[in-house]
Structures are given as structure tokens and as C-alpha cells.
N, C-alpha and C positions, 0 to 999 in steps of 0.2 A: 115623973122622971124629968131631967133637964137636957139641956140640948143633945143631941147624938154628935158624939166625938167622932172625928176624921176616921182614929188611929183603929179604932174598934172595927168600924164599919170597914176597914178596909179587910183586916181580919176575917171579917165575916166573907165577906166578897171572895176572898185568896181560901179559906176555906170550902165555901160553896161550890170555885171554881174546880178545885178535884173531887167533889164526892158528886157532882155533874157532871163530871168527865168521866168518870168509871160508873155513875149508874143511871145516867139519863133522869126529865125531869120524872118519873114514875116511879123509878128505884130509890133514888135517893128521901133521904131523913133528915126533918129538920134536927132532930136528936143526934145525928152524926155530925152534921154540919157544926153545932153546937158543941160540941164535944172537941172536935177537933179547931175551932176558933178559941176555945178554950173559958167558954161562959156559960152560961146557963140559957136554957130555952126559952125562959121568959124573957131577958136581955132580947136574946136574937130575934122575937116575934114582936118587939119595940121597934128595934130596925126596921124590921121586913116583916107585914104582916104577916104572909101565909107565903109558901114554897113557891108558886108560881109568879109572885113578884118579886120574888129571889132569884128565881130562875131565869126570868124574863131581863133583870138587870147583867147579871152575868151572861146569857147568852149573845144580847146586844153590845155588851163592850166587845166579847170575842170577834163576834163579825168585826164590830166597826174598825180592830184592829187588822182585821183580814182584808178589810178592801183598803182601807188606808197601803198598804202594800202595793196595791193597784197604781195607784195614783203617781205613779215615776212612768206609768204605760203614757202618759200625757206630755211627758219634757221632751220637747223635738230637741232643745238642744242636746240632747245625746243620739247618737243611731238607735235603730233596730233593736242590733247585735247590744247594743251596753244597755237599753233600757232594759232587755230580757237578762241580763247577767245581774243587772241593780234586784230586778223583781225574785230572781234567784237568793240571792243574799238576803232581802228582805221576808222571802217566805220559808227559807231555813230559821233566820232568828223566831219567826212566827212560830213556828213549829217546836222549836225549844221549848217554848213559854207556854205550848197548848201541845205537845204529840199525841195526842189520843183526839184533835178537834174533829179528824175527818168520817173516825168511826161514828162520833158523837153527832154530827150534823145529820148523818147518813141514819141513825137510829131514830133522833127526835123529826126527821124528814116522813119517814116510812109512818109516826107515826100520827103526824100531826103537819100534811104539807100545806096545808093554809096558812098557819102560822109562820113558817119558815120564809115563804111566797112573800107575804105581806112583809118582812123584817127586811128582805132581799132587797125588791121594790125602793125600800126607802133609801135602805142604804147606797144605793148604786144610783141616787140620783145625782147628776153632775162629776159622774167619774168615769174615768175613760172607760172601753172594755179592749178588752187585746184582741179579740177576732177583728174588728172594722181596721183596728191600726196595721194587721197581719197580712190582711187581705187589701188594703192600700199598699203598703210597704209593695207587694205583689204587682199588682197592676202598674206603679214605675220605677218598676222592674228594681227596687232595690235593693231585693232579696230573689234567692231562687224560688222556682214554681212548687207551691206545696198545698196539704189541704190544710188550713187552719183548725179545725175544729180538732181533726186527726193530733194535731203538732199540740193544742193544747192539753189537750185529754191526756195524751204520754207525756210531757211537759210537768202535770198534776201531778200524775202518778210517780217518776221519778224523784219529786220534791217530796209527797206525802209517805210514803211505803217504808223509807228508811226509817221513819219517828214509827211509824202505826205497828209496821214489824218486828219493831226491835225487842219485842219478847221473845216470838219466836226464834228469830236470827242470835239472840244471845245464849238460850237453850242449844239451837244446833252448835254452836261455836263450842260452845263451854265440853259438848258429847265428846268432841273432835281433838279439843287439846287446844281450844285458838281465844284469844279475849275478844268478844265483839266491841267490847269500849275503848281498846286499842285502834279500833277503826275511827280516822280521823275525820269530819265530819268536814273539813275541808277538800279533803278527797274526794268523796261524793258528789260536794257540791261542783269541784271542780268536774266530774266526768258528766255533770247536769250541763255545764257550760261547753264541755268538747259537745256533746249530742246536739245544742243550739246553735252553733258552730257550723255542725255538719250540714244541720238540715237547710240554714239558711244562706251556705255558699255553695252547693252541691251544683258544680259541672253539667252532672248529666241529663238538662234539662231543656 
């Protein structure tokens, strides 16, 4: 065969990335993968020898777009309050482009955290993290008195749940008489931004 073309390879890649994302690296087929890039299996094992250097390329880009999002945690020239509204915005569009990443992380984690460890490791060398900048902000006194870990843990979860749920939440809606994709996804993110709002001008401290 002659060189591997961009246009293919990316195919495979955009392919890979959903039959990864609904069956982790153990469920999923290179024969689906295959199918749905729309070639044949010998094609695809030209690319990619075997599933786990498949997997291993796609699950490294998703991160490395996942902390790339981080990386606005580092402009002092914005506050606190807009770096967390930027990091908001950026792990909304994340989560468009990946809503199944966090079930996915959390599966191939349980069942392989060495691996996960090591990818983590690299990626987050030279990038900010939000707990040190959280817990500075704190100490002069920028921000009101809180736990960080607490703020990001709910934080996560507010961001991740509307993508990760939205099967369930569509089912209920749809039982009900209601459209869940009538729910504007700005909306959400905006009551993500009142709750960072709260927690980080809160009086009663």
C-alpha cells in the first residue's frame, strides 16, 4: 500500500471514537469500527495495527483535549470568577464533542488504572491545576472561604451529568409531555455560572 491519507485516518479515528465511547476498549470491534469508517478491515489494520493502538490514539487525543481546557485555569489576567466561567464554556463545548467521556474514563479507570495514571501523569505536565489556584485565590482572600476539593467535585459534576444523563432525562421528559432538547444548553451552563457565583462571593463567612 502507499502512504496513509489524512482523510481516511481521520475517519477511522471519528469512527473509533464512538464505538469507544459506548463499548470501552474490551467491548468494542475492529469490524464495527470498520464498518462504520466505512472500509474494510484489512484497510483499517494498515492504519492501526491492532485495537489497542487504536484505542490508545483516541483515548490520548480525548484527554489532551480535556486538559487543554484547563489551561485558561493559568491567565491571571482574568479573575477567579471569569477563569471558572471560560473553564465552564470550554468543558461544555468538551462535552458536546465527547458526552459519554466521563462514563468512559470511569469504565476504562475500574478497569485498567495504571494505564489511565500514566496518560494523566504526562498530560498534566506544565498545566495549571484549579485546587492550588482555588486555595491561593482563598488565602488573599479573593474569594470567600470554601473547600476546594468540595467546589470542584460539584463543579464536575454540574458540567458532566447534563451530557452523561441526557438519555435518561430525555425518557423522563418525553413520559411527561416535555422535549429535553428544547432545554437550552445555555441555560444550564448559565445556572453552572450563577452556582460559581455563589460559592465564590458568599457573605456568610
Amino acid at each position: 500500500m502507499g502512504l496513509k491519507d489524512q482523510s481516511t485516518e481521520a475517519k477511522i479515528l471519528n469512527a473509533a471514537k464512538e464505538v469507544f465511547m459506548k463499548f470501552g476498549l474490551y467491548g468494542a470491534r475492529m469490524q464495527d469500527i470498520a464498518d462504520l469508517a466505512g472500509i474494510n478491515k484489512a484497510l483499517l489494520h494498515y492504519y492501526f495495527r491492532n485495537k489497542e493502538k487504536l484505542f490508545n490514539a483516541v483515548f490520548e487525543s480525548a484527554l489532551e483535549k480535556y486538559f487543554q481546557q484547563v489551561t485558561v485555569m493559568g491567565d491571571t489576567s482574568m479573575s477567579v470568577e471569569e477563569r471558572l466561567f471560560k473553564y465552564v464554556d470550554n468543558v461544555f463545548d468538551f462535552f458536546e464533542e465527547y458526552p459519554q467521556m466521563t462514563m468512559f474514563i470511569i469504565k476504562e479507570v475500574s478497569i485498567n488504572p495504571e494505564l489511565f495514571k500514566q496518560k494523566v501523569i504526562k498530560l498534566k505536565e506544565n498545566r495549571p491545576f484549579v485546587i492550588p489556584m482555588l486555595q491561593q485565590a482563598i488565602d488573599n482572600k479573593e474569594i470567600a472561604e470554601l473547600d476546594p476539593i468540595v467546589f470542584i467535585v460539584n463543579l464536575h459534576s454540574m458540567c458532566a451529568y447534563p451530557f452523561l444523563g441526557a438519555p435518561i432525562f430525555r425518557g423522563m421528559m418525553k413520559n411527561n409531555g416535555y422535549d429535553w432538547d428544547q432545554v437550552k444548553k445555555e441555560k444550564i451552563k448559565d445556572s453552572v455560572k450563577e452556582f460559581i457565583s455563589f460559592k465564590l462571593n458568599r457573605k456568610d463567612v
